[in-house]
C-alpha positions as CSV (number, residue, x, y, z in Angstrom):
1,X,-2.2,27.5,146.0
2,X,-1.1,27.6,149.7
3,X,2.2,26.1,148.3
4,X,5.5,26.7,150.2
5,X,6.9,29.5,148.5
6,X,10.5,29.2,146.5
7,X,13.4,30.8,147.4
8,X,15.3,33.2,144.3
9,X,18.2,32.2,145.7
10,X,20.4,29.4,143.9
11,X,21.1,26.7,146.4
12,X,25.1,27.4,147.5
13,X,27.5,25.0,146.1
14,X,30.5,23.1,148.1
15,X,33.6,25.4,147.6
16,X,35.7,23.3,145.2
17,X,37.8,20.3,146.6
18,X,39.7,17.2,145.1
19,X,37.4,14.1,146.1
20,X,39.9,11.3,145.1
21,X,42.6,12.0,147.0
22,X,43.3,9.7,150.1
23,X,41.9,12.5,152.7
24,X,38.9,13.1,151.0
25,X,36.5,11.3,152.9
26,X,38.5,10.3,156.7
27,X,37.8,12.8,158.5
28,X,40.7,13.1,161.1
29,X,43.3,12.0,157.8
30,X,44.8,15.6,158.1
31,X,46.0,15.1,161.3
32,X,50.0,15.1,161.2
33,X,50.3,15.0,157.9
34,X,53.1,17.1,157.4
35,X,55.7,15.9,155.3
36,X,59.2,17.1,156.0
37,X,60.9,18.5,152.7
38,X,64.4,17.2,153.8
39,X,63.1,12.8,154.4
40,X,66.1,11.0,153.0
41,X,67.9,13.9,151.8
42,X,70.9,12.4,153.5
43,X,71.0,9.2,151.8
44,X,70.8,11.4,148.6
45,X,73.9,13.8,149.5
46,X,76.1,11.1,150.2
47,X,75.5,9.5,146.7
48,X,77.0,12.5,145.2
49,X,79.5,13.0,147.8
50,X,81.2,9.4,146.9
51,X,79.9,8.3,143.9
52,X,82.1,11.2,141.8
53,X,80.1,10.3,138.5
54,X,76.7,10.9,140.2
55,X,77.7,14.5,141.4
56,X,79.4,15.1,137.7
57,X,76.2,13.8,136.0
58,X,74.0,16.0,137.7
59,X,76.7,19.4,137.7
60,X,76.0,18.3,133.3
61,X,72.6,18.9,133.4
62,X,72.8,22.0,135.4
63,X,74.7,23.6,133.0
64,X,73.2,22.0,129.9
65,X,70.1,23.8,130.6
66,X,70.8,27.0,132.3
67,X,70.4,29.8,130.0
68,X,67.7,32.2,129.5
69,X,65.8,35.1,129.4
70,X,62.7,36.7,130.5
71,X,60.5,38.5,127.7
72,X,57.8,40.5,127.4
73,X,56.9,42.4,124.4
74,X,58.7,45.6,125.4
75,X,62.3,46.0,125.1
76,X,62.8,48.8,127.5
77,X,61.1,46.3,129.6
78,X,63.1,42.9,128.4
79,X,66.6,45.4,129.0
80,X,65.5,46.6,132.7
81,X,64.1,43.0,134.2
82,X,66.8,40.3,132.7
83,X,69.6,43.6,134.1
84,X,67.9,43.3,137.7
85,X,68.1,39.6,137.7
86,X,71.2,39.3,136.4
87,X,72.1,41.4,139.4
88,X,70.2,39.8,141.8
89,X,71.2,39.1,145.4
90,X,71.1,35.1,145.9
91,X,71.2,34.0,149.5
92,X,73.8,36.7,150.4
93,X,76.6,34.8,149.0
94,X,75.9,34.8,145.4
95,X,74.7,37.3,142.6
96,X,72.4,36.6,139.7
97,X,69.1,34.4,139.3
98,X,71.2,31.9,137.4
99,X,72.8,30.9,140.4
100,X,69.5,30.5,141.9
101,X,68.4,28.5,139.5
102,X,71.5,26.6,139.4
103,X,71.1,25.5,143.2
104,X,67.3,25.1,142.8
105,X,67.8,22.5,139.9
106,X,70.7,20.7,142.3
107,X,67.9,20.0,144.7
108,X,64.9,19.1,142.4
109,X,67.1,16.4,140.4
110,X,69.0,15.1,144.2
111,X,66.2,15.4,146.4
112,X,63.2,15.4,144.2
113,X,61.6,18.7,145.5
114,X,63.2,21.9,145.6
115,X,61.9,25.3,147.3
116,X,62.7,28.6,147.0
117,X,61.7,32.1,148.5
118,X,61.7,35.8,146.8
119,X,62.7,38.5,149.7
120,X,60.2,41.2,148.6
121,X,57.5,43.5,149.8
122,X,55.4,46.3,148.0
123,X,58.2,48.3,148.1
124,X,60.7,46.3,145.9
125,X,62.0,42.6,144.8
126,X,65.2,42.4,147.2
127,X,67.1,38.6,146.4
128,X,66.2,35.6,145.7
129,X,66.8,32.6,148.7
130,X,67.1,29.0,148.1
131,X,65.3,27.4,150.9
132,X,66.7,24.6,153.2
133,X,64.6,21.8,152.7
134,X,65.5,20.1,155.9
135,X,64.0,23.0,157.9
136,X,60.5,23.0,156.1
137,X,57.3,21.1,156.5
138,X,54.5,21.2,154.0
139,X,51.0,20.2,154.1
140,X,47.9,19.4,151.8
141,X,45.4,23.1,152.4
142,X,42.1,22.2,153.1
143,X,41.3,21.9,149.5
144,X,43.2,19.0,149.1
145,X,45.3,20.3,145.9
146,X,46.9,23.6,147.3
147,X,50.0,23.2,149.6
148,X,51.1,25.6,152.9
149,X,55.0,25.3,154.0
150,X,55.5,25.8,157.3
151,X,58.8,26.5,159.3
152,X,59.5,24.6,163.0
153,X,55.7,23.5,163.3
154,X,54.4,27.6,162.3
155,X,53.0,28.4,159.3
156,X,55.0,30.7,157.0
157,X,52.7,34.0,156.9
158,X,54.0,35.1,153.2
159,X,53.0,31.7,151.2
160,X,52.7,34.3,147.9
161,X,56.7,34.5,148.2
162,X,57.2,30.9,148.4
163,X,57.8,29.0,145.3
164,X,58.1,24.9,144.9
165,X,58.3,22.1,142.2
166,X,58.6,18.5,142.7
167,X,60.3,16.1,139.8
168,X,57.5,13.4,138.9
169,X,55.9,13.0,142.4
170,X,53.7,9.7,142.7
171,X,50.2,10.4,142.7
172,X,49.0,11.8,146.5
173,X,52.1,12.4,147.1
174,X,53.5,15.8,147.6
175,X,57.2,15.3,147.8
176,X,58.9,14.8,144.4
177,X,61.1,11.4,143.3
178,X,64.6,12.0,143.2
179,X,66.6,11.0,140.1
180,X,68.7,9.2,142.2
181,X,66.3,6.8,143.5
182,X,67.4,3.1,142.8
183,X,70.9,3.9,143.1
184,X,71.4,3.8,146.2
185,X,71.9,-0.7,146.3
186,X,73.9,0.3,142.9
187,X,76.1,2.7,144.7
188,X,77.1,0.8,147.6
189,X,78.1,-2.2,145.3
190,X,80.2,-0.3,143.2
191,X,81.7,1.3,146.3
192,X,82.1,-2.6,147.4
193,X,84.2,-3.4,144.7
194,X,86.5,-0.3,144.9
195,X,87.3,-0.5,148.4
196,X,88.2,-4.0,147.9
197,X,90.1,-2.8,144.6
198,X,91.6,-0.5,147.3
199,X,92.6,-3.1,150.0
200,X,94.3,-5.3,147.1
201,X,96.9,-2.7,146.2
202,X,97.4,-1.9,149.7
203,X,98.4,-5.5,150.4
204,X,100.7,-5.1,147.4
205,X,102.4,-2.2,148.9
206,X,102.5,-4.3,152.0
207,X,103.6,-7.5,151.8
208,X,102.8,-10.1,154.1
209,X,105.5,-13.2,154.3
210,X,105.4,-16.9,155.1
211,X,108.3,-18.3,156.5
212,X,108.7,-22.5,156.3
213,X,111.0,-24.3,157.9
214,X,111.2,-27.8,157.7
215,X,113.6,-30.0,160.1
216,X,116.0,-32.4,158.1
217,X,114.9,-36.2,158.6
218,X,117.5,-36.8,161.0
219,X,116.3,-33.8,163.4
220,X,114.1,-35.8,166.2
221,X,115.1,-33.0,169.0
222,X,111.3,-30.9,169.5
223,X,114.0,-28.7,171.5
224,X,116.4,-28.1,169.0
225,X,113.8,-27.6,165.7
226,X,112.5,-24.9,168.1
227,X,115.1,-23.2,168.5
228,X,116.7,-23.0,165.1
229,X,113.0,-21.5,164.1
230,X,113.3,-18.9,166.6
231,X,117.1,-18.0,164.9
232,X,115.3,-18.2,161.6
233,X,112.3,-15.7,163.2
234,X,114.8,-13.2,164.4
235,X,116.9,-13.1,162.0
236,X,114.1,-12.6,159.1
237,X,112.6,-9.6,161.6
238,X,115.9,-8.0,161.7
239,X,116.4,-8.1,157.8
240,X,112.8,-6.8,157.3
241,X,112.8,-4.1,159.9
242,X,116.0,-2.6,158.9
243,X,115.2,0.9,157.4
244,X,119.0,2.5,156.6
245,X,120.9,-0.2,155.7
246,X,119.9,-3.1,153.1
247,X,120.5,-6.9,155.1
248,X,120.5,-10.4,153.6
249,X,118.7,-13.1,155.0
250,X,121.0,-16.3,155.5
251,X,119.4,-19.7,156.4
252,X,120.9,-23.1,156.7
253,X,118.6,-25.9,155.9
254,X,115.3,-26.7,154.3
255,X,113.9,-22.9,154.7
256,X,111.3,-21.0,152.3
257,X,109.7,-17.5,152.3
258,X,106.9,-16.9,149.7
259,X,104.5,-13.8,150.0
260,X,101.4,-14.9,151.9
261,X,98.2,-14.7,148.9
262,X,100.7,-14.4,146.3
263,X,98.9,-17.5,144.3
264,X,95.6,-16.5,145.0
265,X,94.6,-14.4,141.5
266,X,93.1,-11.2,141.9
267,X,89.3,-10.9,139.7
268,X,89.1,-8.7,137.3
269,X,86.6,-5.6,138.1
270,X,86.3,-4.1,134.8
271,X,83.2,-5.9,133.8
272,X,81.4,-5.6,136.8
273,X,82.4,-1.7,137.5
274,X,81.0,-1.2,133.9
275,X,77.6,-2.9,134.0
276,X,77.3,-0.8,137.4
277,X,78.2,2.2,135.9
278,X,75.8,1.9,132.9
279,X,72.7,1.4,135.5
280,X,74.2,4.8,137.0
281,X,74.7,6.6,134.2
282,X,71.1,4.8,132.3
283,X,69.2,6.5,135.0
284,X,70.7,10.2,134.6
285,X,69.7,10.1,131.3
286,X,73.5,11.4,130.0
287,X,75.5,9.6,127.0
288,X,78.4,8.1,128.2
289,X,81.2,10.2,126.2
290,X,79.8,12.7,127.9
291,X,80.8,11.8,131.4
292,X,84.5,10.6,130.1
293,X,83.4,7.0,129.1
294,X,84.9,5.5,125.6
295,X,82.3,2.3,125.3
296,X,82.3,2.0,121.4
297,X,79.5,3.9,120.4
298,X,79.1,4.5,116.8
299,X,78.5,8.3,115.2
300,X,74.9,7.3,114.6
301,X,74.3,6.2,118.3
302,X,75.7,9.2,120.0
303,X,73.8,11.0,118.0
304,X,70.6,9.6,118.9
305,X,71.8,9.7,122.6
306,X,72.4,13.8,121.9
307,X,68.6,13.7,120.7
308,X,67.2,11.9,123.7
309,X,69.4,13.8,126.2
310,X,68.1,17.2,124.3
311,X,64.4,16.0,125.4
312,X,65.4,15.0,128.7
313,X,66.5,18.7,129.4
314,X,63.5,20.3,127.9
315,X,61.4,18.2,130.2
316,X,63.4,19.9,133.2
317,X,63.3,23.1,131.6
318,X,59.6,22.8,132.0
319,X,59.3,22.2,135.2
320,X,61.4,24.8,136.4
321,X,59.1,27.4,134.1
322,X,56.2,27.8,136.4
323,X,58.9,29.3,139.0
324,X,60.8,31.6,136.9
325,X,57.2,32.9,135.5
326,X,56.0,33.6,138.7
327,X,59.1,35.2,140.2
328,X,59.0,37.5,136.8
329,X,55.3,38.6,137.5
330,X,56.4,39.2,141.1
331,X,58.7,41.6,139.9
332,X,56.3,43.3,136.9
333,X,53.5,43.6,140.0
334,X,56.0,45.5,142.1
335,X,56.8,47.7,139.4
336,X,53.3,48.4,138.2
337,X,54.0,46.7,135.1
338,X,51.0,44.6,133.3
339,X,52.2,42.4,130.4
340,X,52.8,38.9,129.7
341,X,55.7,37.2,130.4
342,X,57.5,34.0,129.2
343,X,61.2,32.3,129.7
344,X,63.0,32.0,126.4
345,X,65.7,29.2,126.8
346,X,68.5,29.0,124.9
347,X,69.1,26.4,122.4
348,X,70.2,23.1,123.3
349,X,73.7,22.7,121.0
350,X,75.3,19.0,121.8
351,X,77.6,18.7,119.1
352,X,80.9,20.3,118.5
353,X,81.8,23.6,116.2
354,X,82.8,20.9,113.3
355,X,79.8,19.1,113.0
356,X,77.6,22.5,113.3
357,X,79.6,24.2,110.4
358,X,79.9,21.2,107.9
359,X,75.5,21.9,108.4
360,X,75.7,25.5,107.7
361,X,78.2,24.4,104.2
362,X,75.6,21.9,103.7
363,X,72.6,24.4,103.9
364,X,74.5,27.1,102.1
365,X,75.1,24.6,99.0
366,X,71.2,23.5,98.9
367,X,70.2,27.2,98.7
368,X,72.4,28.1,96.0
369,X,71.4,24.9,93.8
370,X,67.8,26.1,94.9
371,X,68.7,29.4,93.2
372,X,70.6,28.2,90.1
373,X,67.7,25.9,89.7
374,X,65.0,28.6,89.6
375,X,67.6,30.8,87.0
376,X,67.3,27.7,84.9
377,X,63.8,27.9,84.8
């Protein structure tokens, strides 16, 4: 009766936050736990920069996969946006969001992560601007699951314009994993053997000689022996060191010259260079033929290597998705547009012009024994 009356009010829950991450429940875990976006970015760059069938690999899949269009349901609409992007300032230096994209993809697959900006205000969409990953820091938001980029310690005040992906990241982490990681041991072992490839031909090219001489049996004078091999010494060095003229070498006596290392037999590289070149060229996820390399794969094999390389690039195409949605509906919001949007990608073709016509005789030929087949009936 003289009960303590209930409140109408429903009691107010937590504001949603991700309890199994490793900040959830340490309370001073947050503190300087930025991670900087450009962490081993160097070790990365240099693969490419001398390992020339890393860089190759990953220019392939750039332009295996970049080609598309934005749609939305309206021509007038499909015809205006894809013009303005095709347009669109990149960085100052370059035009058109495919060369946005194109950089964007060069720093997901080398770095893992890749970041990028769109330079607008209510007003208009202006460029596009691939950010530089060694000047940004980014953080876990209070939530634990949203991220904030910040720029020389300060926090970026436009975080709507900011736009990030991150190729298979571990789980807690935010930076991506490269798809170069493991090849960096590889790498400097292949490197190994070509620089030592590299200092054998250069010995060829210059020779290095051994000249004996070996005193007769009767020659007991330490004075004399001495000073025939300083006769034989000069007169080699004058033979070798003439540039203009060609000179013969004359020696009296028990004298030899052979070419110091000339016995020792050189290994063979090509079966070691290969096995480290397949672990490369395994973890890009690229057939061989495609990169130049004639390993005996049958017709049947490459094409099953086309059909797993096809699903490695859709994989990337979905990835980079998100970001080209989002810079679309920046663009719609600016211009008052409300309507859906969504990337169409172009077809993935990874055989040559024979192999897709013999298909299109093949198909024509079934649909006309289809038809003479129904006429029979």
């Amino acid at each position: 009766m003289f009960g303590k009356r209930k409140s109408g009010k429903a009691k107010e829950t937590a504001a949603a936050a991700v309890q199994t991450s490793a900040f959830s429940n340490r309370r001073y875990a947050r503190m300087g736990s930025f991670a900087n976006l450009g962490l081993n970015n160097r070790v990365y760059r240099s693969l490419r920069e001398n390992v020339p069938v890393i860089d190759a690999a990953v220019l392939k899949i750039i332009r295996l996969m970049n080609d598309f269009t934005f749609e939305t349901g309206s021509a007038a609409i499909d015809a205006e946006m894809n013009g303005f992007f095709e347009a669109v300032d990149v960085g100052g230096n370059q035009t058109g969001i495919s060369a946005f994209v194109s950089t964007y993809l060069s720093d997901l697959l080398t770095y893992g992560s890749a970041v990028g900006e769109m330079i607008a205000d209510d007003n208009g969409f202006y460029a596009l601007y691939n950010g530089e990953l060694s000047a940004l820091e980014v953080k876990r938001a209070q939530n634990d699951l949203d991220l904030e980029f910040y720029n020389g310690g300060k926090k970026l005040p436009r975080q709507d314009l900011i736009v990030f992906s991150a190729l298979n990241p571990e789980p807690g982490s935010i930076l991506g994993t490269s798809l170069l990681r493991g090849l960096p041991f590889i790498s400097d072992v292949l490197m190994t053997v070509y620089h030592t490839i590299g200092e054998n031909w250069e010995h060829a090219g210059n020779l290095r000689y051994a000249v004996t001489y070996k005193p007769a049996d009767g020659d007991t004078d330490a004075g004399v022996a001495k000073n025939r091999a300083e006769q034989i010494c000069r007169a080699w060095q004058d033979a070798m060191s003439s540039r203009d003229t060609v000179k013969d070498f004359v020696a009296v006596g028990d004298v030899s010259v052979k070419v110091i290392g000339a016995d020792n037999n050189v290994l063979s590289s090509e079966i070691p260079v290969r096995q480290l070149l397949e672990q490369i060229i395994a973890k890009t996820g690229l057939p061989p033929y495609m990169l130049g390399f004639s390993w005996s794969t049958t017709e049947r094999m490459s094409q099953q290597q086309a059909d797993m390389l096809t699903t490695e690039l859709e994989a990337y195409r979905k990835i980079i998705t998100p970001v080209l949605i989002r810079i679309a509906r920046k663009y719609l919001e600016i211009r008052g547009v409300d309507l859906p949007v969504s990337v169409k990608w172009a077809d993935i073709t990874l055989q040559d012009e024979t192999e897709h016509a013999r298909a299109r005789l093949y198909t024509a030929q079934a649909e006309k024994l289809l038809k003479e087949g129904c006429n029979d009936g």
